[in-house]
N, C-alpha and C positions, 0 to 999 in steps of 0.2 A: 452374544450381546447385540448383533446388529437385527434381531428381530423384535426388539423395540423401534427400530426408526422407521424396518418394515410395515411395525404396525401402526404407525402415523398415519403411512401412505396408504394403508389398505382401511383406516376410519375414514381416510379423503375420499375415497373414491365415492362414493352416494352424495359427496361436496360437487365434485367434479361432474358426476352425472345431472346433477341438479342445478348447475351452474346457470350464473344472470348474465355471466362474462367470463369469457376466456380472451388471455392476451399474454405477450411476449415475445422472445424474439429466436431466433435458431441461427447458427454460424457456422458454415464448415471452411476451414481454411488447408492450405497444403504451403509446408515452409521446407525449405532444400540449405543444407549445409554440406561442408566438408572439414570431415577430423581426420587430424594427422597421428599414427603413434608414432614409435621411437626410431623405429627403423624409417622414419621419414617417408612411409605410403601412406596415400590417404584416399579414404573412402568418401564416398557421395550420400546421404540421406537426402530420406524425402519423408518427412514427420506430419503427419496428419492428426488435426483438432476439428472436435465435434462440440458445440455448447448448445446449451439449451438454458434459455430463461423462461419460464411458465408457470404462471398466476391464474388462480381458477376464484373468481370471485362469487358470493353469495350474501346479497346484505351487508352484514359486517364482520361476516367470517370467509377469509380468502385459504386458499392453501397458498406455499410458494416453493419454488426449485430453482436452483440453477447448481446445473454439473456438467461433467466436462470428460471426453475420452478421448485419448492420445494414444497413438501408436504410430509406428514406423511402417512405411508403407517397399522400402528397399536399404536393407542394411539393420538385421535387426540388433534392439538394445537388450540389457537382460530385467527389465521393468517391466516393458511392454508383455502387453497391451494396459492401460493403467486407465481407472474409472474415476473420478473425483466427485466426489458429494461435497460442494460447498453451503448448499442450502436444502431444508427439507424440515417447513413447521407447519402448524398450523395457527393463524392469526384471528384473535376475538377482538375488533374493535367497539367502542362505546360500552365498555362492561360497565354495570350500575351509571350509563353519562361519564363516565372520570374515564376510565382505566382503556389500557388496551394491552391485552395478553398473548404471547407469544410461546409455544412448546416446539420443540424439534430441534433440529439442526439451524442457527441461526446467526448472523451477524452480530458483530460487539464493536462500537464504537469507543475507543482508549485511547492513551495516549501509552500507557504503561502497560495494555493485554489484550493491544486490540489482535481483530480475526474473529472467528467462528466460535463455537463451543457446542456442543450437543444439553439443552436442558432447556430452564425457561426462566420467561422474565417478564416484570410485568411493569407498566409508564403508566401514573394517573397524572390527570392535570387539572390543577384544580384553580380559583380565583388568585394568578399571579405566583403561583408555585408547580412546581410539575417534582415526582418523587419517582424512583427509578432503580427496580432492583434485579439481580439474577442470581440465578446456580446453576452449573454446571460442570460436566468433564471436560475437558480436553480432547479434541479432538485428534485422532491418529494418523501418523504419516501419509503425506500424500491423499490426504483427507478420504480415506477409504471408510465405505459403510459398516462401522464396526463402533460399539463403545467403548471406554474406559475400562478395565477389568477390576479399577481400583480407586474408588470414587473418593478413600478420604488421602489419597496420596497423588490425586492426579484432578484435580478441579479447578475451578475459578468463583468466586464468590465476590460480589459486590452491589454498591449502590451510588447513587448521584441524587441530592435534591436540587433543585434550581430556583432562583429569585428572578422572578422581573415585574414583579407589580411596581417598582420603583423606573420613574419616568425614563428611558434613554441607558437604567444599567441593567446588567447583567452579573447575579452573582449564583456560585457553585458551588459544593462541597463535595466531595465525594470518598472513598472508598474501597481499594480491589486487594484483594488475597488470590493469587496466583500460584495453585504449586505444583510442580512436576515428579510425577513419578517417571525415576532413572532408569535407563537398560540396561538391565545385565548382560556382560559382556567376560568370552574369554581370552586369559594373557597369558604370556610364558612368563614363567617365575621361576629363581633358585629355589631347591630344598633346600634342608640341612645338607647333603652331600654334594653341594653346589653340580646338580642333575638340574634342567630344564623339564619345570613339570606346568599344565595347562592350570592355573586357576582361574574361579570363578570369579568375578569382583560384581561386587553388591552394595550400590553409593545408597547413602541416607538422601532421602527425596530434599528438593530445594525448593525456593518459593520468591516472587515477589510479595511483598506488604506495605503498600505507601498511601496515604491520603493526599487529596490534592484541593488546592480551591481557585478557582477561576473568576475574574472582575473582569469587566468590559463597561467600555462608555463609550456610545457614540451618538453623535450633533451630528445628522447626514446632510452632508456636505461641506460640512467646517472642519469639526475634526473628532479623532475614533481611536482610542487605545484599548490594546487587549494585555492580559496578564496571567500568568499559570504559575504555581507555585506546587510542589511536591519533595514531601518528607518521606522518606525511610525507614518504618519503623523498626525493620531489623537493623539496622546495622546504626540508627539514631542519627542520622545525616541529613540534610536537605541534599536532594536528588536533584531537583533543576527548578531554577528558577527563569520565569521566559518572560516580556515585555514588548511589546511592538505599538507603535502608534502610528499616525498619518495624520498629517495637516492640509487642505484642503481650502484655504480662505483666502486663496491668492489669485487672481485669475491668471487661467493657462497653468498655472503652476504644483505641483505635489511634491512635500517636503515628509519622508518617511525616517522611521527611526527603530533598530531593531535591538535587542541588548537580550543573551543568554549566558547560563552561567549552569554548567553539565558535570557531574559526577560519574562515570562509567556507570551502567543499570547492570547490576551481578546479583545474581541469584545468592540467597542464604542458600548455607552449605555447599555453595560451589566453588570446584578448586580454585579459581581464580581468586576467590574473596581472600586467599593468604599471600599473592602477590601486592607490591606496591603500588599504590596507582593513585594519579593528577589527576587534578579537574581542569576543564577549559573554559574560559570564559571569552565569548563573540561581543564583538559591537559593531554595528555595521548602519552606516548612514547614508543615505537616499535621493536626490531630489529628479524629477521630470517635468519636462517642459513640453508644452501640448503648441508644435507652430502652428497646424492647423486641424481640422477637422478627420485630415486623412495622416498625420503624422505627428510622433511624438519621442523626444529624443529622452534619453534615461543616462541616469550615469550612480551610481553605488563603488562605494568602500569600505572594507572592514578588515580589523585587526582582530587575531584571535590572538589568544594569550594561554598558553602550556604552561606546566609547573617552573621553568623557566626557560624559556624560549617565547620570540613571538611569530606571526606569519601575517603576512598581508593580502590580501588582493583587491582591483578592482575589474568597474566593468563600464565600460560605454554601449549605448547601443541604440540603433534607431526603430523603432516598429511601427508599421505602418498596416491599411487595412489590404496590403498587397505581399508581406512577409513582415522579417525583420532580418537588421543585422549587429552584427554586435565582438564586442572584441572584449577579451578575458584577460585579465595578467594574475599570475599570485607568484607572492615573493617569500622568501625567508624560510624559517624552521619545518614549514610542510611540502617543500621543493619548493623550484621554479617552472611555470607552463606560461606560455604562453598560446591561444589559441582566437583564431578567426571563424565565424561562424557566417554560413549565411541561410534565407530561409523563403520560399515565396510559398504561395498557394492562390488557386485566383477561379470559384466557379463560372459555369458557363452554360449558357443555353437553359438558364431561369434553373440554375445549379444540375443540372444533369450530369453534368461531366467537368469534375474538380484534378485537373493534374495538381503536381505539386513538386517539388527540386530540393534538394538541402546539399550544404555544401560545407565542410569544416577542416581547417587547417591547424595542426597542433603539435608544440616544439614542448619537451620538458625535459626536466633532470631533477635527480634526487636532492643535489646539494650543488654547489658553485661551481665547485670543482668537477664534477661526473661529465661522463662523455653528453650532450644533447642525445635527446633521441625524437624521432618525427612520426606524427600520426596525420595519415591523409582518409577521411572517408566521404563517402557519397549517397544519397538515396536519393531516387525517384524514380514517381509513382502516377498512377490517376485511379478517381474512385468515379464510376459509373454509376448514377442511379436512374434509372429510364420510367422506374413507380416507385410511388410513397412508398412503398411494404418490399422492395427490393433494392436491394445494392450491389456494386463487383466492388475488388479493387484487388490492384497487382499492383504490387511495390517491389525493386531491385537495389539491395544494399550493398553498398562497397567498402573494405579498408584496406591498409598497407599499413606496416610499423616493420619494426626489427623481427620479430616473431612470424608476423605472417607477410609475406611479400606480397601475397596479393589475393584477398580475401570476397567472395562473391555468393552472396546469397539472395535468395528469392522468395516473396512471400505472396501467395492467391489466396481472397479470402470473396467469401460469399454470405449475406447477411439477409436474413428475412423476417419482416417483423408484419405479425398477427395479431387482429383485436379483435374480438366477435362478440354481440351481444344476441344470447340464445331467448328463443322462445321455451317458458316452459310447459311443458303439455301437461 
């Protein structure tokens, strides 16, 4: 199956030879940890990442990629070496003026199935409307080059139209069927002779199916509310309903307001759908005070509401154009934490060289009564950039808790980013 994705890339390539433009970026980084097993020894890694983002443009047809290879460089895992295809299509902009079509391996923006998919999708946009469809498989673990072996058991299918020919709103509707084909997997079972014997188990495939619709209004600079609604059609439920708004007409002043209302997202046919289970409903409210140009204090609360319990939390905090800092409490039926953060970052030398420090202290417990337990962690870093198309950065992270006494990791990363526009002979 994965030599239909092959042969995406092998129609690009006369794309790519032919190319107006080439651009993207390349990263290789090296991150070090230590795992402990049982007998309490622990070993040192040192894991190596390789990314590629690469865009070959022509007119108004680009290819595009980005993938990723990870392995262990001392201490192998039993994964490695492991390749990831997260992008790999090819893109037609301005089809007939409206449209812009996309085949391959590609992004999906959801709220209910977002991620990749292997298939195609096509956006027109027309005077005040924009309509928006796909299909596709599912992509396979660990996003490997390979397709779906079972397109009507294992796809995604949907669409979104959009309004905004009307002044200041925004409206939506949309659409996604989501379903998964199951792995078969083997168990130990009684016979009849109560003998342990290996069966096979073979689940009926599951699915998301919800429609949703989206409103927004916003007065920029006055005030801006957004709204999401989503219904269930298997199971006949409203699945979540979301609200958020912002006031903005006060000088110095922001007055925000947030309010959701969450059904657990369960797959039809999945075991879970025959357990009991609450919805939660948030609300949580805002205001920030701007003293000056370079500082601005914040402070938020909100009660979340269980099938009968509630939980609280808030937050203070200052953020400035030099870090931020900021103090967390949550109380009642989700535990208790309390936690201190801090944060700076400050470029230098017309930003060439950005260190940066973070700092975070944090007490919690499950319930009133449980013992406290303490989290102490640390990072800091500096990001070198000496040219536009180059960067370093080396970051050192630290924790402590009950679990790990004292936890030290390390991350090197290197970033280069290319744009070329080609003569064509």
């Amino acid at each position: 199956m994965k030599k239909i994705l092959i042969l995406i890339f092998v129609m690009s390539l006369p794309l790519i030879s032919y190319s107006q433009n080439i651009n993207g970026r390349f990263s290789s980084s090296l991150y070090t940890f230590e795992r402990f097993d049982n007998a309490n020894t622990s070993e040192t890694y040192i894991r190596s990442f390789q990314s590629l983002y690469f865009n070959a443009n022509k007119n108004d047809i680009s290819i595009r990629t980005r993938l990723n290879f990870e392995t262990n460089l001392s201490g192998s895992l039993e994964s490695d070496p492991r390749l990831r295809f997260y992008n790999l299509y090819l893109e037609a902009r301005n089809v007939f003026d409206i449209a812009t079509l996309k085949i391959g391996r590609q992004p999906l923006y959801n709220s209910v199935a977002g991620g990749v998919f292997d298939g195609a999708s096509v956006k027109a946009k027309l005077s005040g409307v924009t309509v928006s469809g796909y299909y596709g498989g599912n992509v396979p673990a660990y996003q490997k080059l390979e397709l779906t072996d079972s397109w009507s058991e294992d796809y995604i299918l949907g669409g979104k139209i959009e309004l905004t020919a009307i002044e200041n709103f925004r409206l939506s509707a949309s659409y996604v069927d989501k379903n998964f084909k199951p792995v078969d997997y083997t168990a130990l079972r009684l016979d009849e002779n109560l003998d342990s014997v290996q069966v096979l188990i073979q689940k009926n495939s599951s699915q998301y199916k919800l429609i949703s619709g989206e409103a927004s209004y916003n007065l920029s600079g006055v005030f801006n509310i957004n709204s999401t609604y989503e219904y269930d059609l298997n199971f006949n439920t409203t699945s979540k309903f979301e609200v958020s708004g912002r006031y903005d007409n006060i000088e110095n002043v922001g007055i925000s307001l947030y309010y959701n209302f969450r059904e657990p997202k369960l797959r039809y046919n999945s075991i879970f759908s025959v357990f009991n289970f609450g919805n939660t409903q948030e609300i949580e409210g805002g205001i920030d005070y701007k003293i000056s140009d370079k500082f601005t204090v914040v402070g938020k609360f909100a009660n979340v509401t269980f099938e009968d319990e509630d939980s609280q939390r808030f937050t203070v905090g200052l953020n400035s154009n030099y870090g931020s800092v900021s103090y967390r409490k949550s109380m009642g039926y989700a535990g208790e934490l309390d936690a201190v953060s801090v944060y700076t970052a400050h470029s230098m030398l017309d930003g060439m060289i950005t260190p940066s420090i973070g700092l975070s202290y944090t007490t919690y417990k499950l319930s009133e009564n449980e013992e406290a337990q303490n989290l102490t962690s640390f990072l800091g870093g500096v990001n070198y950039r000496p040219f536009n198309t180059w960067s370093f950065d080396l970051q050192g992270q630290y924790f402590n808790n009950k679990i790990y006494s004292s936890d030290f990791r390390l991350l090197f990363k290197i970033n280069h980013w290319f744009n070329s526009n080609l003569e064509i002979l």
